[in-house]
N, C-alpha and C positions, 0 to 999 in steps of 0.2 A: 299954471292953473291958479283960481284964484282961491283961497285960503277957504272961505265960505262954502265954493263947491268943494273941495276936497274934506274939509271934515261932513258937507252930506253924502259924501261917498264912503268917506270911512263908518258912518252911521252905520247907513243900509248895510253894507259888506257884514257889519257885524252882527246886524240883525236876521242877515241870511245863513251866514254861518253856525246863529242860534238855532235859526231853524230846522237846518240841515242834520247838524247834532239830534237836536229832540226826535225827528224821522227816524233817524238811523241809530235811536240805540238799541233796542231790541233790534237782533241778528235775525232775520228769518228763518225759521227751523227747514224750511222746503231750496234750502242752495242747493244749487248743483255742482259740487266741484270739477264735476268735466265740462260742461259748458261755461261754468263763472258768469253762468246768468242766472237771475230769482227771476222765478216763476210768477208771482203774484207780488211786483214791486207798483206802489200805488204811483197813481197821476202825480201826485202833489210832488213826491220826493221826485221824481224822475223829472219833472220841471223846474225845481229848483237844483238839481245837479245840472242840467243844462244850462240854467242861465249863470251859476255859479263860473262852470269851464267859459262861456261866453266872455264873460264879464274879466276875470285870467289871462282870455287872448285877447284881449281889447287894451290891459292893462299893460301885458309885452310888449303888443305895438307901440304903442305910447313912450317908453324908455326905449 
């Protein structure tokens, strides 16, 4: 890969992972520990965990 795209990927990665952090620091008071799903988890977070895991299995593939 060429030097160029990879530190724009390493950007982004860490830009997302900023974001991901800021989402998820307050714990939602409404978990459910028997299902380990929240009830009212917003759009925003739930697509950038998706594209975070996406982004993970794309990177396994690759090595």
């Amino acid at each position: 890969m060429r030097n160029k795209k990879v530190r724009g990927l390493r950007r982004k990665t860490k830009d997302m992972i900023n974001r991901i952090e800021e989402e998820t620091k307050e714990f939602p008071s409404d978990f459910q520990k028997i299902t380990g799903n929240w009830k009212n988890i917003n759009k925003k977070s739930s697509k950038l965990f998706t594209y975070f895991i996406r982004l993970i299995y794309v990177k396994v593939l690759e090595y």
